[in-house]
C-alpha positions as CSV (number, residue, x, y, z in Angstrom):
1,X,-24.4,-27.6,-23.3
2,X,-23.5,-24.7,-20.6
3,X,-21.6,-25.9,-17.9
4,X,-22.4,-26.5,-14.4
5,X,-20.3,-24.5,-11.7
6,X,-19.6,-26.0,-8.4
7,X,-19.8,-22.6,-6.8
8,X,-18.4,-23.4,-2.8
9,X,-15.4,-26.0,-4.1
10,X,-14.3,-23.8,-7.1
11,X,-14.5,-20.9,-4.7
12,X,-12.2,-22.8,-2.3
13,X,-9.9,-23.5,-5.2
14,X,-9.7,-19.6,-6.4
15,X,-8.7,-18.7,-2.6
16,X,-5.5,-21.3,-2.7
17,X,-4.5,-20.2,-6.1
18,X,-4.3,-16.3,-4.8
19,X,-2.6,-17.8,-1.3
20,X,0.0,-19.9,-2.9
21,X,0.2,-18.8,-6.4
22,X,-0.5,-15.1,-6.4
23,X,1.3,-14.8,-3.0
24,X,-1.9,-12.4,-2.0
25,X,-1.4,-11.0,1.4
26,X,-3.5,-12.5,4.5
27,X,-5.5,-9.2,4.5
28,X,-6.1,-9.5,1.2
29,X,-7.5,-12.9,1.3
30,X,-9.2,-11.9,4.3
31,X,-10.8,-9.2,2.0
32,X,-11.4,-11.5,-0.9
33,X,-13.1,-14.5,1.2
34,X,-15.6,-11.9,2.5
35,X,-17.0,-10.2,-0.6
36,X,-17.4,-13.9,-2.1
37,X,-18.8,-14.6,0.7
38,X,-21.2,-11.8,1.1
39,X,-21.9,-12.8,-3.3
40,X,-22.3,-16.1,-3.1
41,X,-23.4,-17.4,0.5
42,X,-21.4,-20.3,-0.3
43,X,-20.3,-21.5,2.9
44,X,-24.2,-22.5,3.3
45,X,-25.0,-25.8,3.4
46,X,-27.6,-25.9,1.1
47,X,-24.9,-23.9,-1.5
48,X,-22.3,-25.9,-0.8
49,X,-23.1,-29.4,-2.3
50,X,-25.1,-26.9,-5.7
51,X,-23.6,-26.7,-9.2
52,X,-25.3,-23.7,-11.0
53,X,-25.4,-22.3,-14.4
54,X,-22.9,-19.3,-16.2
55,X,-26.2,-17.3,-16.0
56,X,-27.0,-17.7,-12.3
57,X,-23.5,-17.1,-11.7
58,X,-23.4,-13.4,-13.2
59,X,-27.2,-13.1,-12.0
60,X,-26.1,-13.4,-8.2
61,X,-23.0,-11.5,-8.7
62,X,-25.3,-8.8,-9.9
63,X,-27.9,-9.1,-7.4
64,X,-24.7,-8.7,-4.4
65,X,-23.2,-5.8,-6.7
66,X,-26.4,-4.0,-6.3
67,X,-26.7,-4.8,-2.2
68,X,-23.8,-2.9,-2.2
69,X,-24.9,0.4,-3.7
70,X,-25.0,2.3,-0.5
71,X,-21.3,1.5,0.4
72,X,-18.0,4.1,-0.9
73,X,-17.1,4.1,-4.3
74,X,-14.0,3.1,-2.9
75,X,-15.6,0.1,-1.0
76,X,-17.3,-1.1,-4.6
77,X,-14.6,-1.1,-6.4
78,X,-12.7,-3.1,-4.4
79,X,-15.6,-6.0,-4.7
80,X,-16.1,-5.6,-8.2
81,X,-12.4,-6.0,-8.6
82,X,-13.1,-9.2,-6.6
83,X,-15.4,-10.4,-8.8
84,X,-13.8,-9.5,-11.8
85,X,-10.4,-11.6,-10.4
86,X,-12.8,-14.8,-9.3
87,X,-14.3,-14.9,-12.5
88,X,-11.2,-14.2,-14.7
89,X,-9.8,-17.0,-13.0
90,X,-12.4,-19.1,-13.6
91,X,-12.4,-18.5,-17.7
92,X,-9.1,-19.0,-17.4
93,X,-9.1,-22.6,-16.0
94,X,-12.1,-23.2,-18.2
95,X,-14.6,-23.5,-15.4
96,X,-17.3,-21.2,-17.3
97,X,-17.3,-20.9,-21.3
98,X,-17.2,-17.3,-21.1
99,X,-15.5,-14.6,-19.5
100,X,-17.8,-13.1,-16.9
101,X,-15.6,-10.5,-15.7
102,X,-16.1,-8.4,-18.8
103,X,-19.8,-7.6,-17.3
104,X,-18.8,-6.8,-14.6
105,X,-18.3,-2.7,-14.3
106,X,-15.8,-0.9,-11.6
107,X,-17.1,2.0,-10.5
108,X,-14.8,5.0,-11.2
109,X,-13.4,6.4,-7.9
110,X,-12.3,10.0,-7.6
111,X,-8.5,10.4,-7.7
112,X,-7.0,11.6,-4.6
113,X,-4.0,13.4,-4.5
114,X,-2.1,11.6,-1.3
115,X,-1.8,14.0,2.1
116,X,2.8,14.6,2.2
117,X,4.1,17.4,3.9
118,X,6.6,19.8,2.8
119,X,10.3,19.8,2.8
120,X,10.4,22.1,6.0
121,X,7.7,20.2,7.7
122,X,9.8,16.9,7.3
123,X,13.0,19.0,8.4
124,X,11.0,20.0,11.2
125,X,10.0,16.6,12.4
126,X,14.0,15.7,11.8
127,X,15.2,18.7,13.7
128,X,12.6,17.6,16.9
129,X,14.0,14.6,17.3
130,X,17.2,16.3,18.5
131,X,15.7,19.4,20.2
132,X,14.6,16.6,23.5
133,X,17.0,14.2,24.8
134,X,14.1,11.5,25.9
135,X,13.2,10.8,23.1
136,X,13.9,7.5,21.9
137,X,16.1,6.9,19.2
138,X,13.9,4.5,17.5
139,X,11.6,7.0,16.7
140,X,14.0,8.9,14.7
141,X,14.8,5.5,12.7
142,X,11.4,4.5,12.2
143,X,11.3,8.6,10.8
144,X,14.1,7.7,8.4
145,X,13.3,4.9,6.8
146,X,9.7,6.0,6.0
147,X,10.9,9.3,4.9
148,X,14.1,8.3,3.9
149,X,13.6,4.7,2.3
150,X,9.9,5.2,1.0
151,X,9.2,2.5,3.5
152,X,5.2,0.9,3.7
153,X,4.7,1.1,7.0
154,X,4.7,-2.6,7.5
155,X,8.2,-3.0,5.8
156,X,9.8,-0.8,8.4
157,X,7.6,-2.5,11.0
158,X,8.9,-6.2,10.0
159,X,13.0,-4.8,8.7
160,X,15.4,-7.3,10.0
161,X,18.8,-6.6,10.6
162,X,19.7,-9.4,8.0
163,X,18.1,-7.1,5.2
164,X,20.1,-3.8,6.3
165,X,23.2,-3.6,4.3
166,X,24.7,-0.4,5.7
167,X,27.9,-0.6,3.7
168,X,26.7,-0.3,0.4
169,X,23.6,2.0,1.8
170,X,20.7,-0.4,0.9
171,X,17.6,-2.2,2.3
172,X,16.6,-5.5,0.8
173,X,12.7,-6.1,1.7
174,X,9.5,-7.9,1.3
175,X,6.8,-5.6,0.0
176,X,3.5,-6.7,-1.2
177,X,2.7,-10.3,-2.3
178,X,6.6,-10.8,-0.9
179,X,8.2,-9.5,-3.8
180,X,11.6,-8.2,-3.0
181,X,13.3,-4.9,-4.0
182,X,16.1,-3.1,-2.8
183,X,16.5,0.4,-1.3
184,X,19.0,2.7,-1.5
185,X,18.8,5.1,2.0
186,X,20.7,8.2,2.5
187,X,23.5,8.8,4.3
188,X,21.6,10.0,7.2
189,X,19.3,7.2,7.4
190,X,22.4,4.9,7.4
191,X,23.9,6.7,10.5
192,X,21.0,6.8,12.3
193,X,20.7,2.8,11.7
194,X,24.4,1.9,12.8
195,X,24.0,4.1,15.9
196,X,21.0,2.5,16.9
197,X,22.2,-0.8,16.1
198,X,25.4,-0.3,18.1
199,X,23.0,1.2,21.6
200,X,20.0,-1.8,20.7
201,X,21.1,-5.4,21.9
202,X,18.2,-7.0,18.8
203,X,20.1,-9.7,16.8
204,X,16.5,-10.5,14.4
205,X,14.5,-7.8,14.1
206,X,15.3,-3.9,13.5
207,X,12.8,-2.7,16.3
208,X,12.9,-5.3,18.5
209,X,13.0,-9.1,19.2
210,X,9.4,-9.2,17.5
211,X,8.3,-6.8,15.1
212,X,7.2,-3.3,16.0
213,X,3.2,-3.2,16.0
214,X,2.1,-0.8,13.5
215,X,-0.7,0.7,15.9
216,X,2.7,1.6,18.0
217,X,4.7,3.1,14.8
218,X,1.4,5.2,13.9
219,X,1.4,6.9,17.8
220,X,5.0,7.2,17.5
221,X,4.9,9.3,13.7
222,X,1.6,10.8,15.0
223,X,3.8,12.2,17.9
224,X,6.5,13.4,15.8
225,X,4.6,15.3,13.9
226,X,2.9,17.1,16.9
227,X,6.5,17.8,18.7
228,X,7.2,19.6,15.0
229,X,4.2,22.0,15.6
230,X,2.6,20.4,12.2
231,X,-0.7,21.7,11.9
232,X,-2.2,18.4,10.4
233,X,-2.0,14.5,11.6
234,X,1.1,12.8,10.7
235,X,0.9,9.3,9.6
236,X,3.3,6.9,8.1
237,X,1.7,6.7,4.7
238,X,2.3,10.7,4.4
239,X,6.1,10.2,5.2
240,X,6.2,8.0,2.2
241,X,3.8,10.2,0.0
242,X,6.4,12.9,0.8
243,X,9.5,10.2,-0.1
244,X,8.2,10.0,-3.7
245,X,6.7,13.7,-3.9
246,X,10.1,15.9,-3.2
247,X,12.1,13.1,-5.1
248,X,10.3,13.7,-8.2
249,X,9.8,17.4,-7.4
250,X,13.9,17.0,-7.0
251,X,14.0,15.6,-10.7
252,X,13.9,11.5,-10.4
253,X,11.8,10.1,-12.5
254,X,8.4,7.9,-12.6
255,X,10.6,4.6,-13.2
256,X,13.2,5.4,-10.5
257,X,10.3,6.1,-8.5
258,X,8.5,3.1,-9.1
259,X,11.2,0.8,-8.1
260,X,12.0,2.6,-5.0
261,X,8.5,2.7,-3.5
262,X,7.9,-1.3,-5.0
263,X,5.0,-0.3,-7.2
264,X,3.7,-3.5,-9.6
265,X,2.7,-1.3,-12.5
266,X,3.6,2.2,-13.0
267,X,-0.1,3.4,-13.1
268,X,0.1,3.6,-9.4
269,X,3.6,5.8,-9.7
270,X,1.8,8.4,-11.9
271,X,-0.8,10.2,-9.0
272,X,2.6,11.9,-8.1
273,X,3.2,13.3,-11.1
274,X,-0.1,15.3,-10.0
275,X,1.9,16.7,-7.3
276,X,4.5,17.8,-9.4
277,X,2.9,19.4,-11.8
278,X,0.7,21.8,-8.7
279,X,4.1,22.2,-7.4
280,X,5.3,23.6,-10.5
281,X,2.0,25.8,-11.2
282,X,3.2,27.4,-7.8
283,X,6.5,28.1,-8.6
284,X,5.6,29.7,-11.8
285,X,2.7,32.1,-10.3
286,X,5.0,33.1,-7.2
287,X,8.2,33.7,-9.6
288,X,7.3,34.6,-13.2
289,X,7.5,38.2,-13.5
290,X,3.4,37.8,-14.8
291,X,2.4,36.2,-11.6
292,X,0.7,37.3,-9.0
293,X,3.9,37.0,-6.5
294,X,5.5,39.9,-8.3
């Protein structure tokens, strides 16, 4: 006999386990509640108190999956993948006899290689922070720990002083899901931290006595990169693009690379390799005595 599925409370269930088991971020829970939400309806009243069948389960699911057509690819994979983790989850903690996930099919989104900027760009934005004397020094350290730690954004954003250890050149932070890693910074960056630590009076947090608001760090990289004369929009995402891309162009490899930027699995290392490889195709045509730059 197939068994009946108390969609809302086993729902409910799912979202705790990815809170406090997964450690899932708040924006990803955000994310997930939604697209169950927009599947399933099953905040509704008249949902809420139903059990339904394995087959009106997967039948919904397919229904919603299909509402979504004229949404990105990008967009549908990231509710398939949704629906794929609820109902994985739910095989697993034998709430349906069979695994529904498996009929459910990600769409395949186009690879894109991420926006970095060159070595001289990021020397340019390095050089402009000393070329005017109002600018603040925070901007250069925000500058030098995206670019120069591989920072997310919302690491740099949150560093506390507690997790600077200048002496030994590292970073310990909380990336995604909270997991900890530690980053080794160079020289300059270190410098950079102890003279601003020395003119800042912040005992907690890096940036201030609250964390720095991202919407501020993007206006203050987006700025940067205009005082450099860059001819496209700098954003903090490109700064760390541009962290992994000249280190592997400089000869570190994918596991190095991996740890550094925090990666779970090293599928999401390899787009870089990507860059490498155009890098090197451009080498070899301006320098080979058969290419066109001879």
């Amino acid at each position: 006999m197939a068994k009946a599925f108390k969609l809302s409370e086993n729902i409910d269930k799912y979202l705790k386990y990815m809170t406090f088991i997964k450690s899932a971020s708040p924006l990803t829970i955000k994310h997930y509640s939604l697209d169950l939400m927009q599947a399933f309806n099953y905040e509704d009243p008249s949902v809420k108190a139903k059990s339904i069948s394995e087959s009106e389960l997967l039948s919904t699911a397919r229904a919603a999956f299909n509402q979504w057509a004229h949404l990105s690819l990008a967009s549908r994979n990231r509710k398939a993948a949704t629906l794929k983790s609820f109902f994985s989850w739910a095989f697993e903690e034998s709430l349906t006899e069979k695994d529904l996930s498996v009929q459910i099919t990600c769409p395949k989104v186009p690879k894109k290689l991420p926006h970095f900027v060159s070595v001289d760009e990021a020397l340019s934005v390095l050089k402009s922070f000393d070329s005017e004397t109002k600018i603040p020094l925070k901007e250069k350290v925000l500058f030098l720990l995206l670019y120069g730690g591989g920072l997310r954004v919302s690491e740099a954003c949150n560093l506390k002083w507690s997790e600077v250890q200048t002496s030994q050149k590292v970073l310990r932070v909380k990336g995604k899901g909270s997991k900890e890693r530690v980053v080794a910074l160079p020289s300059l960056t270190v410098e950079v931290l102890l003279k601003w630590k020395k003119e800042s009076s912040f005992d907690e947090y890096v940036f201030g006595e609250k964390p720095l608001n991202s919407r501020t760090a993007y206006e203050m990289v987006r700025q940067s990169g205009i005082r450099a004369g860059l001819l496209k929009p700098l954003h903090p995402h490109a700064l760390r693009h541009s962290f992994a891309t000249h280190l592997l162009s400089s000869g570190a490899n994918l596991r190095t690379l991996q740890e550094l930027l925090g990666h779970e699995s090293l599928q999401a290392t390899e787009k870089y390799t990507h860059l490498g490889i155009d890098q090197l195709a451009r080498t070899m045509e301006n320098l080979h005595p058969l290419g066109k730059g001879k």
